[in-house]
C-alpha positions as CSV (number, residue, x, y, z in Angstrom):
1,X,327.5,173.0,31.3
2,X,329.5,172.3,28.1
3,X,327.2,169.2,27.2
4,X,324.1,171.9,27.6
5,X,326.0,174.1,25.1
6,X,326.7,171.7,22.7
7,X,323.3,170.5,22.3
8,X,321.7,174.3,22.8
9,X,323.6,176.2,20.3
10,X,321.7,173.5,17.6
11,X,318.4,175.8,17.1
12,X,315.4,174.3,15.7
13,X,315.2,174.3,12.1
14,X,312.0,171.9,11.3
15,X,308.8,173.9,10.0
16,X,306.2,171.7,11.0
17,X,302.7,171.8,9.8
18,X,300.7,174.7,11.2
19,X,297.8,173.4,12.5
20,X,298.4,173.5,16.4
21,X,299.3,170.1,17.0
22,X,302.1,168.1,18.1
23,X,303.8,171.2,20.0
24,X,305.1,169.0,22.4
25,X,305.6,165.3,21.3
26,X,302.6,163.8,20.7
27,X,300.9,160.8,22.9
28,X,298.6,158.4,23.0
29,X,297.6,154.3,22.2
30,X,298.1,152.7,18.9
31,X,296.4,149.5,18.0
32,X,299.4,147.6,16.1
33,X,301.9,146.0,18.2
34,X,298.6,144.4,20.3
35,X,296.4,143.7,17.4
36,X,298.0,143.2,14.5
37,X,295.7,141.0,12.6
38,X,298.4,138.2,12.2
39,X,296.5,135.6,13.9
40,X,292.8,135.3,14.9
41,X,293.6,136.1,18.9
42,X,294.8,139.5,17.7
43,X,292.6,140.5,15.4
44,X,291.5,144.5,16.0
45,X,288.1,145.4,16.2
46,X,285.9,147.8,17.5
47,X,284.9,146.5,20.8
48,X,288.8,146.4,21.1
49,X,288.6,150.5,20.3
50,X,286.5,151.1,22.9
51,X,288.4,148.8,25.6
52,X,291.1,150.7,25.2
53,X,289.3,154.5,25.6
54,X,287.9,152.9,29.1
55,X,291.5,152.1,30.0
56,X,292.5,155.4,29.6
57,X,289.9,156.9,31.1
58,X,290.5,154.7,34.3
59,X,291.5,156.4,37.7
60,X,292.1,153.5,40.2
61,X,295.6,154.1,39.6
62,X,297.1,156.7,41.8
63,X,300.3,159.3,40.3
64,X,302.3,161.3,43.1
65,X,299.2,159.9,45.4
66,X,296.1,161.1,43.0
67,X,294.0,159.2,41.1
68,X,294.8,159.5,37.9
69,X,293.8,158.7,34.4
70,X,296.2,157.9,31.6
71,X,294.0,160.7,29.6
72,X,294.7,162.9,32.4
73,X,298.9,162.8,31.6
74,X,298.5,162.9,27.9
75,X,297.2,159.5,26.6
76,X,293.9,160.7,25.5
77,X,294.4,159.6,21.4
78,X,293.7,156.3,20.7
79,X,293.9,155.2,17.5
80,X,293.6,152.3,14.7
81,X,296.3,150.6,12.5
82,X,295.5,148.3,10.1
83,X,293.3,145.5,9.7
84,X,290.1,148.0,9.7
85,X,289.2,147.9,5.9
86,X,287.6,145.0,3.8
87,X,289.4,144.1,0.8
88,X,288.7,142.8,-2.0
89,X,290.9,139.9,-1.8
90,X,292.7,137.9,1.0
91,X,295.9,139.2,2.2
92,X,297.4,138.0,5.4
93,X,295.6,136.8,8.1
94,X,292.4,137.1,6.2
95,X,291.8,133.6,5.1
96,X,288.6,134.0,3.7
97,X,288.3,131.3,0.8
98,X,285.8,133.5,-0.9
99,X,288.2,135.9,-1.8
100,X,291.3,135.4,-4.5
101,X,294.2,135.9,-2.9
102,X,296.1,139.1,-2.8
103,X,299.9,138.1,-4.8
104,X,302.4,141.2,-5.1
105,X,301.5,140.6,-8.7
106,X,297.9,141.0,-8.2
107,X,298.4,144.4,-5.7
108,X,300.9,146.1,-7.8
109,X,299.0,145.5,-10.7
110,X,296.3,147.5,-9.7
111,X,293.8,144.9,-9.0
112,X,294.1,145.3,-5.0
113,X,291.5,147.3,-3.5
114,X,289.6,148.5,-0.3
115,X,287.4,151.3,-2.0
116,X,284.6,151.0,-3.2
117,X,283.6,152.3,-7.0
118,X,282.7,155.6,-6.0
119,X,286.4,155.8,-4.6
120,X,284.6,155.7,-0.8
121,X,286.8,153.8,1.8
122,X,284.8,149.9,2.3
123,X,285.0,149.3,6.4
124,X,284.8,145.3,7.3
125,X,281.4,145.3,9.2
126,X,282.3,142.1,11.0
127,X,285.0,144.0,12.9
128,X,283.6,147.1,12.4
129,X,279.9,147.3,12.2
130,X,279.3,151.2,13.4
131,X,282.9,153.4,12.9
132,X,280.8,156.8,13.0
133,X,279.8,155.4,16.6
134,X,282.9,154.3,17.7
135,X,284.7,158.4,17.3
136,X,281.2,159.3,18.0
137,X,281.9,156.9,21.9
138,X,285.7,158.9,21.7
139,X,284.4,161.7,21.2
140,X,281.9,162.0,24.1
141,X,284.4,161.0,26.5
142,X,286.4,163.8,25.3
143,X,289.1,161.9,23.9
144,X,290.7,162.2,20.5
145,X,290.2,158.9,18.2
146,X,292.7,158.0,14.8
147,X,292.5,156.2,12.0
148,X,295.2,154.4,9.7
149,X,295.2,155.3,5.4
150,X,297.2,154.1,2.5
151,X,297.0,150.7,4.0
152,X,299.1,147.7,4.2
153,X,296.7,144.8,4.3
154,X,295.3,145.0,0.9
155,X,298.0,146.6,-0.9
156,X,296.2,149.2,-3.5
157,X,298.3,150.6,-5.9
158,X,295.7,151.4,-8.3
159,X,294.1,155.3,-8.8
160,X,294.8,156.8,-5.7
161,X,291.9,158.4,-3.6
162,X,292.8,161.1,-1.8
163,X,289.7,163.4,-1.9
164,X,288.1,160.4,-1.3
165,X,289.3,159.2,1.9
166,X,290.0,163.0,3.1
167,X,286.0,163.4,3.1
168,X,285.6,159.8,4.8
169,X,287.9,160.6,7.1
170,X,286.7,163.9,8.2
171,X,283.2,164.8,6.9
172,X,281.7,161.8,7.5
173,X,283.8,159.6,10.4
174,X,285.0,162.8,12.1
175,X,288.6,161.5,12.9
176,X,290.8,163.5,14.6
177,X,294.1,162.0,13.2
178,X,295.2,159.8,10.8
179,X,299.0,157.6,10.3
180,X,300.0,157.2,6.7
181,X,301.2,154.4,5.7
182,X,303.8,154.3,2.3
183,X,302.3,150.7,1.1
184,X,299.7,152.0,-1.2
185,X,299.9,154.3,-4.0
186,X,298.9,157.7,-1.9
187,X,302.5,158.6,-0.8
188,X,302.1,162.6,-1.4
189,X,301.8,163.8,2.1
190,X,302.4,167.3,1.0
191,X,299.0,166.9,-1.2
192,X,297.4,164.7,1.9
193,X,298.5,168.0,4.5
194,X,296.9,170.4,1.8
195,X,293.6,168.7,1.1
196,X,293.3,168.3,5.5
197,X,293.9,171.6,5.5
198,X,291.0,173.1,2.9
199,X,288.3,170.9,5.5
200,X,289.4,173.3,8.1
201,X,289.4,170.9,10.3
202,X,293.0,170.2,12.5
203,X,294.2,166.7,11.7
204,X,297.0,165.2,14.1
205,X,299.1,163.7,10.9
206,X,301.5,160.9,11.2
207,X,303.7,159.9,8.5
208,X,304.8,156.3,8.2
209,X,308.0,155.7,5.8
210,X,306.7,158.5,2.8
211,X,309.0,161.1,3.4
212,X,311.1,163.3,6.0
213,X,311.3,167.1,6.1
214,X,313.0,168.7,3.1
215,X,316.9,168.9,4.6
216,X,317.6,172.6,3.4
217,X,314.3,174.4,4.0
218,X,313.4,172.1,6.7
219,X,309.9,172.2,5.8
220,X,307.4,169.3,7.2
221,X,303.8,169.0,6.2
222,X,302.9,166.4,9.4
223,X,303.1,166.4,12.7
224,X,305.5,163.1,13.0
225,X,307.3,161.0,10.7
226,X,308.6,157.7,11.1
227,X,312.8,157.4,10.9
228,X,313.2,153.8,11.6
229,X,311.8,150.3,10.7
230,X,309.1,148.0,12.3
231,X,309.8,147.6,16.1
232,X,309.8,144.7,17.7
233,X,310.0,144.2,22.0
234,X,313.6,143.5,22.5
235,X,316.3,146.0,23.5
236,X,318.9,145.5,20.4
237,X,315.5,146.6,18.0
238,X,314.9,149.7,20.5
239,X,318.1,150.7,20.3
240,X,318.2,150.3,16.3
241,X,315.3,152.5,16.6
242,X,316.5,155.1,18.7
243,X,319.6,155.5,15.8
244,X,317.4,156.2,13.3
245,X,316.5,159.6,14.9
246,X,320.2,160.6,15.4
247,X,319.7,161.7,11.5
248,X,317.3,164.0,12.1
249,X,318.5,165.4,15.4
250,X,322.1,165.5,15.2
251,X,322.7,168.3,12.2
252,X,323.2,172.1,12.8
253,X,320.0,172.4,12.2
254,X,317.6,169.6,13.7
255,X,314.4,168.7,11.7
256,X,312.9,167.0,14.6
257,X,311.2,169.7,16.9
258,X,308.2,171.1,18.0
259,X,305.1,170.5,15.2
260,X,307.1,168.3,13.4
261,X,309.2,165.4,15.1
262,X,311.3,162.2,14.4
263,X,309.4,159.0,15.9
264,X,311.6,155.7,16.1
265,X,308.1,154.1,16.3
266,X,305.4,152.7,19.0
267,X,306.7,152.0,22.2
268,X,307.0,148.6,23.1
269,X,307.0,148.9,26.8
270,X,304.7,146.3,28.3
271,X,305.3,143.8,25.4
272,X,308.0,142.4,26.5
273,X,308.9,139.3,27.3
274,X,309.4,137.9,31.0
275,X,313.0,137.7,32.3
276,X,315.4,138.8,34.5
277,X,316.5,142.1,32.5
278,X,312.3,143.0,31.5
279,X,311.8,146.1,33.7
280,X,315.2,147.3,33.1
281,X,315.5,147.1,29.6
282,X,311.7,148.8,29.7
283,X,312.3,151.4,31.4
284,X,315.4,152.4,29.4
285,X,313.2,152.1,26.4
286,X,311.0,154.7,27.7
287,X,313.7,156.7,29.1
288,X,315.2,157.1,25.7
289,X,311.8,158.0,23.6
290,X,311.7,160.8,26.3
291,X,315.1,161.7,26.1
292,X,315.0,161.8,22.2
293,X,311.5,163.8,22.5
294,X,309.9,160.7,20.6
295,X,306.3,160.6,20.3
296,X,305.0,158.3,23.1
297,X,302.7,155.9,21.5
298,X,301.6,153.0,23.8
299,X,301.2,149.7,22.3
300,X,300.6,147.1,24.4
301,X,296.6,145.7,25.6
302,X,295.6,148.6,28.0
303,X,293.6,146.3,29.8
304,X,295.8,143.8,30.4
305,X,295.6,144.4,34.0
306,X,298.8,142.3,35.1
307,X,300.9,144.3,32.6
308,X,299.4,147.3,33.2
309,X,300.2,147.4,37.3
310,X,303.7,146.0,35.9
311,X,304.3,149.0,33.5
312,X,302.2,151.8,35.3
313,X,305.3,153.5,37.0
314,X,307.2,153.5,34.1
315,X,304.7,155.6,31.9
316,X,303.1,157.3,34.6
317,X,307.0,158.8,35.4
318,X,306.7,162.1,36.0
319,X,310.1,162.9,35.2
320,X,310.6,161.2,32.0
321,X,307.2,163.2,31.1
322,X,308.8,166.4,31.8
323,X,312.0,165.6,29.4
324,X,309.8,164.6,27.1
325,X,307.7,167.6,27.1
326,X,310.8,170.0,27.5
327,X,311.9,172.1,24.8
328,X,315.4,174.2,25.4
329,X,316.4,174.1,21.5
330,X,317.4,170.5,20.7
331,X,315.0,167.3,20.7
332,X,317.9,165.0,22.4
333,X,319.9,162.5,21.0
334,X,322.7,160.3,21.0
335,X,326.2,162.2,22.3
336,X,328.7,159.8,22.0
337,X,329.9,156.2,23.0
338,X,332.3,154.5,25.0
339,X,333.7,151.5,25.2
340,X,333.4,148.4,27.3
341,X,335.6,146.4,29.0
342,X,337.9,143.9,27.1
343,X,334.9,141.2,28.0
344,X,333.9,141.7,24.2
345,X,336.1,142.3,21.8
346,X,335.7,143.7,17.8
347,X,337.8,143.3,15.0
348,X,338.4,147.0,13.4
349,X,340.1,149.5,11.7
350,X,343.2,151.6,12.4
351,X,346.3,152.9,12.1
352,X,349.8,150.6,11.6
353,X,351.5,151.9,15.0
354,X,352.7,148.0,16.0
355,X,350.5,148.0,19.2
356,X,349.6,144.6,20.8
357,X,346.0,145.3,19.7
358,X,347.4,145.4,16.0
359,X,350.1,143.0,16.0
360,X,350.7,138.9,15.8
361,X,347.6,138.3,13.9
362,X,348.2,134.3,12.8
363,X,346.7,131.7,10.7
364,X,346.0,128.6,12.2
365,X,344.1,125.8,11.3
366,X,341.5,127.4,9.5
367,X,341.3,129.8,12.3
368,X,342.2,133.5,11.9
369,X,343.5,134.4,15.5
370,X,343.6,137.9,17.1
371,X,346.3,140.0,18.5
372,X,345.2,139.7,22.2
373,X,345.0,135.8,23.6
374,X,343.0,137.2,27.1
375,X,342.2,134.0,29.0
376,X,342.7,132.1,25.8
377,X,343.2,132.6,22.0
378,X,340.8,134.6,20.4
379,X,339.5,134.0,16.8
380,X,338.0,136.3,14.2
381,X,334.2,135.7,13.6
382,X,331.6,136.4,10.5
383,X,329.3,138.0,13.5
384,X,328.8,142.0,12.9
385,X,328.8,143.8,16.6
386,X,325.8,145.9,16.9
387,X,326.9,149.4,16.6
388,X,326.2,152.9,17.1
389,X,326.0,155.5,14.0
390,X,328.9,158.3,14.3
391,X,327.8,161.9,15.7
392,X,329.1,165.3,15.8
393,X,330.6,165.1,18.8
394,X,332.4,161.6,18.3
395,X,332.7,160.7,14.3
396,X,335.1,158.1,14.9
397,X,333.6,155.0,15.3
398,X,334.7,151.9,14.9
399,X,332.4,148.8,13.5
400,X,333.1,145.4,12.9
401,X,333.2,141.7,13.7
402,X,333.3,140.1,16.7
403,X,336.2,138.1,18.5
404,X,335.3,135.2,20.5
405,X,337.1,132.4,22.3
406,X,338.5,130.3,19.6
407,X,337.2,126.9,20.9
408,X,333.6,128.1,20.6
409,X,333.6,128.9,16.8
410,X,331.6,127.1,13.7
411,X,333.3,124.9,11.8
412,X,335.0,126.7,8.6
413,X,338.2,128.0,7.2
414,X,339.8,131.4,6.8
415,X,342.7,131.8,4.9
416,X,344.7,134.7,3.2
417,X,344.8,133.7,-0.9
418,X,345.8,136.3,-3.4
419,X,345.7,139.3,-0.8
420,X,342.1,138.6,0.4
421,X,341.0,137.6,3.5
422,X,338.5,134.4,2.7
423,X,336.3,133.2,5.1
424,X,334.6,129.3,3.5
425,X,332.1,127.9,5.8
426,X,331.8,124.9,3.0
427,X,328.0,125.3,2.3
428,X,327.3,128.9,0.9
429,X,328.8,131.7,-1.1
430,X,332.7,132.5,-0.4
431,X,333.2,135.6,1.6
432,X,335.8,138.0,1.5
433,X,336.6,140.5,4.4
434,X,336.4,144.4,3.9
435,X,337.3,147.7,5.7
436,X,334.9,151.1,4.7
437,X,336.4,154.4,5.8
438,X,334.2,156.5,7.3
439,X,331.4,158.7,5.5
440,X,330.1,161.5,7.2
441,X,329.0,164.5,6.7
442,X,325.9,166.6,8.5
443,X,326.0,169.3,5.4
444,X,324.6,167.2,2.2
445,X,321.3,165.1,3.4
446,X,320.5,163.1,6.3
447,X,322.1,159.4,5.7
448,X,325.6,160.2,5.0
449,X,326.2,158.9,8.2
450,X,328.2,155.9,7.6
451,X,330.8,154.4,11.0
452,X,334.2,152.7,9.2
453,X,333.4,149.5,9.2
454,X,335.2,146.0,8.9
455,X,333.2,143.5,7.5
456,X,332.4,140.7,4.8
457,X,330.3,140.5,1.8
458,X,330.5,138.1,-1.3
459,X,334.1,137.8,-2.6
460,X,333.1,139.5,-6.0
461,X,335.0,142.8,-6.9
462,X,332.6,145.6,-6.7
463,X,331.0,147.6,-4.0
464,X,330.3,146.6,-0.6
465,X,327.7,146.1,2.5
466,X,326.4,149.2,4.1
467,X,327.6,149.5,7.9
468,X,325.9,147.5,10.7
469,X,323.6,149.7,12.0
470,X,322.3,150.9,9.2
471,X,318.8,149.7,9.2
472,X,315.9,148.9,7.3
473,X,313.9,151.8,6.1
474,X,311.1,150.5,3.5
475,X,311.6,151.5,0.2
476,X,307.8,152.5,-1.1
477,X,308.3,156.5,-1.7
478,X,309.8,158.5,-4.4
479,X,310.7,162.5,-3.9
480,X,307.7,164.4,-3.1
481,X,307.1,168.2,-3.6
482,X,309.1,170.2,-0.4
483,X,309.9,166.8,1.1
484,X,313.1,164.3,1.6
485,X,312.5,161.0,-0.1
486,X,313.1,158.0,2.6
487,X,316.2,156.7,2.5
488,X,317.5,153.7,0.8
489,X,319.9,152.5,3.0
490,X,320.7,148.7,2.6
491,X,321.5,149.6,-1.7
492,X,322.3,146.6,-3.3
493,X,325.9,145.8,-5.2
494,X,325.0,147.8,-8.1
495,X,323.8,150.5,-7.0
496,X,326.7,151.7,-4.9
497,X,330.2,152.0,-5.3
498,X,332.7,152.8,-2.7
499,X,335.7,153.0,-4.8
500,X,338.1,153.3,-1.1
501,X,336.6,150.3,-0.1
502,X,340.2,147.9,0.9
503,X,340.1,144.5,0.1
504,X,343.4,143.3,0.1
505,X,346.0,142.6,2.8
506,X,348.9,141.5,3.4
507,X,350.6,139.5,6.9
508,X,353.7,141.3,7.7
509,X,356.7,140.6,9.4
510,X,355.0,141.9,12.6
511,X,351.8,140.1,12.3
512,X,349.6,143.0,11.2
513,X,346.9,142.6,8.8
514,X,347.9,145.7,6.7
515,X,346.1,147.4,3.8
516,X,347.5,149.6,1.5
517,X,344.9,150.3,-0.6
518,X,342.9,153.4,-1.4
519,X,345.6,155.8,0.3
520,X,347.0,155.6,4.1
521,X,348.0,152.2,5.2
522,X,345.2,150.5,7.0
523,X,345.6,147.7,10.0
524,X,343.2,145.2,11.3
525,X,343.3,145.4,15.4
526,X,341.1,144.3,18.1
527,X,339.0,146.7,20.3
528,X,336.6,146.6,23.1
529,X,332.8,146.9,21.3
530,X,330.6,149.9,22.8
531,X,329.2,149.5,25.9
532,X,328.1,152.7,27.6
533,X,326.2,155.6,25.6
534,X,325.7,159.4,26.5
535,X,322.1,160.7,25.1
536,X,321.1,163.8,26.4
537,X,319.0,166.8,25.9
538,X,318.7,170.6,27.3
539,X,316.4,171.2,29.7
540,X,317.0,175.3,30.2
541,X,320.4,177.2,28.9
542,X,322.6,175.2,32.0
543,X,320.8,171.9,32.6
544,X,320.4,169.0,30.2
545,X,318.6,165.3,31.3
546,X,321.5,162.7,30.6
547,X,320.3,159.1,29.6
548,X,323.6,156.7,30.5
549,X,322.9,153.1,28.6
550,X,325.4,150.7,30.2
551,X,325.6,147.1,28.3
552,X,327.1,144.3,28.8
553,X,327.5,143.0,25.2
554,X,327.8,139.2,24.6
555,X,329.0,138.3,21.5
């Protein structure tokens, strides 16, 4: 009951776009993460389109006993990414040794292009000879078809074409949805939302990397936005993922809700690779998208039939489909974490209270040993811990670098000279070691959300790394009219300054790494890392779905 109140007394507070869609979060297919024109064998085209509207179309797969289609529980979008368009040069994967190559100098200068000079989007006929057919084939299989704008592969950063590709998109192709990518130079998706709207026509919008809602008025002209970086099929990138949203959902008021929600990215579920953890770690992969209310985007070949009879219980779950669907208030997100056992250890912050876990700290040998020996003696490494971002319910997290068995360790020195911890590894920079306080606050934007964290950087006075989990977040939009501009998280050393930042220490009588800098004393101490997380979401006003992730880190 109190976890149900703490999440339901959050009320929605993201305006999303009013044009009917996305009132639950939205599904479908997405062509990227299986054709993503990086090599010939998975290059998209349209007799790849249409594969994949069979496959959801398919019944020979039973739900709860019934034949049933992937349309049939949600999955009737299928859409494009990249790749579609013909350039005007060679970027990528298109080798074509008539074309100049596309250089960053070339593309940002303007000279990078995939319209033609009327300003009318150029389709590559050799992968795409009939698009009008291909929604046309969608369409008369009742299914809803997408298409992918301000494009990656051909970077155009000339004029953009808005009006242009609006009329293309609609009038002419009869899309039904569109992903907007932050690579070219249309970034405005306030101006893309309003010139959608004048067609009349209900557009599905998806906005990759230009812009969140705007924080105080919570307004959100599309129907999802991307919070996180490029995906990839491994568990540590679903869970970066998955953090990305906890800016969005865990504020007094959420911008992630119905019409207008935060989506870590495509699911990845079916793409992994084979070993002994696959169907776990898939399966809490989807679990979390539906416990977050992430937009379930499949990714992987639909008619891959081996992966598909593989996979087929997990997105066919009835349950997870209800969570997802479910909306009591709150989209879901991450509630706190625990720690693990003492199997893996962290080097972090904390108070000077002459605990074992704070005390006998010892240089030896080049070695920088820990407080707690275990089986054996236990040295400081350079290796961050993967870490979860602070929340309302449990701001006091700890990050910072792992402790591992002394005997297993790279050859290098640390030593303590001038009142800096020094780590020398004899063939790159010297690094220093570094302890951030904590910076977080839900009231002034999404990304102050920063864990204390112990770290190292370059020895150079100045400011410092951002935490651990912080991740990337490209860079390509500037503030648009009613929107949030994407964050900047990783900001390099001079564009930040954390002036509480401690650098120096000293080796007391006691063996504590202490730090008086920047106010209250400060002590380096070992911990065990986070192992078990709490995400949740409310179902009704007394029931919530609970998502436990239990880890066993290695580090």
């Amino acid at each position: 009951m109190a976890l149900t109140l703490l999440l339901a007394k959050l009320l929605p507070g993201a305006l999303g776009i009013d044009n009917g869609l996305g009132l639950t979060p939205p599904r479908g297919w997405r062509s990227w993460n299986s054709f993503d024109c990086l090599e010939p064998s998975r290059i998209l085209t349209q007799e790849h389109m249409i594969a994949q509207m069979d496959a959801v179309l398919d019944q020979s797969r039973s739900v709860d006993g019934k034949p049933t289609s992937l349309a049939q529980l949600g999955f009737d979008w299928i859409s494009m990414d990249d790749g579609w368009q013909r350039c005007n040069c060679s970027v990528r994967q298109d080798l074509d040794p008539t074309l100049p190559t596309c250089d960053g100098n070339l593309c940002f200068g303007g000279h990078c292009s995939w319209h033609d000079a009327s300003g009318r989007p150029r389709v590559r006929p050799d992968r795409f000879p009939d698009m009008k057919k291909l929604v046309d084939y969608g369409h008369a299989r009742q299914l809803k078809v997408g298409t992918y704008l301000n494009n990656c592969i051909c970077n155009e950063h000339g004029e953009p074409h808005y009006e242009e590709d609006v009329a293309w998109m609609v009038h002419e192709m009869g899309f039904d949805g569109v992903k907007i990518d932050n690579c070219g130079s249309s970034t405005n998706v306030t101006h893309w939302a309003e010139l959608i709207n004048r067609t009349g026509k209900a557009l599905r919008i998806e906005n990759c990397h230009n812009s969140w809602p705007d924080f105080k008025t919570g307004v959100c002209p599309m129907n999802f936005f991307r919070t996180g970086g490029d995906i990839s099929a491994d568990i540590s990138s679903i869970l970066n993922e998955a953090y990305a949203t906890v800016d969005a959902a865990d504020l007094p008021e959420p911008r992630s809700g119905p019409g207008c929600w935060a989506y870590p990215d495509m699911s990845e579920v079916g793409n992994f690779a084979p070993g002994p953890s696959r169907d776990d770690q898939e399966r809490t992969h989807w679990g979390l998208w539906s416990i977050i209310s992430s937009p379930l985007i499949l990714g992987f070949d639909l008619n891959d039939s081996q992966t598909m009879e593989r996979v087929w219980p997990i997105i066919t779950n009835t349950d997870a489909l209800r969570v997802s669907d479910t909306w009591a208030g709150h989209p879901g997100t991450l509630i706190q974490s625990y720690p693990s056992t003492r199997d893996a250890l962290a080097v972090v912050q904390g108070p000077c209270d002459g605990s074992v876990e704070s005390t006998k700290w010892s240089f030896q040998g080049g070695q920088l040993r820990t407080p707690l020996r275990g089986t054996g003696p236990t040295c400081l490494t350079t290796q961050s811990v993967p870490c979860p971002p602070p929340t309302t319910a449990f701001p006091h997290v700890q990050c910072g670098l792992a402790a591992r068995n002394c005997s297993e360790l790279p050859s290098g020195d640390w030593t303590l000279s001038g009142g800096r911890i020094q780590w020398n590894d004899h063939h790159s920079q010297l690094s220093c070691l570094y302890a951030n306080p904590i910076d977080f606050n839900t009231s002034t934007g999404y990304f102050t959300r920063k864990a204390a964290t112990v770290g190292v950087s370059a020895c150079a006075d100045g400011p410092r790394g951002p935490s651990p989990w912080a991740h990337h977040i490209s860079e390509g939009a500037s503030p648009l009219r009613d929107l949030a501009p994407v964050p900047r998280r990783a900001a390099s050393a001079g564009e930040r300054s954390l002036t509480s930042d401690k650098r120096k220490f000293s080796l007391t009588s006691k063996g504590e790494l202490k730090s008086d800098e920047a106010g209250e004393a400060t002590c380096l101490r070992v911990a065990p890392v986070s192992g078990v997380q709490l995400w949740a979401k409310p179902m009704s006003n007394s029931s919530a779905a609970v998502l436990l992730r239990i880890h066993k880190l290695h580090v």
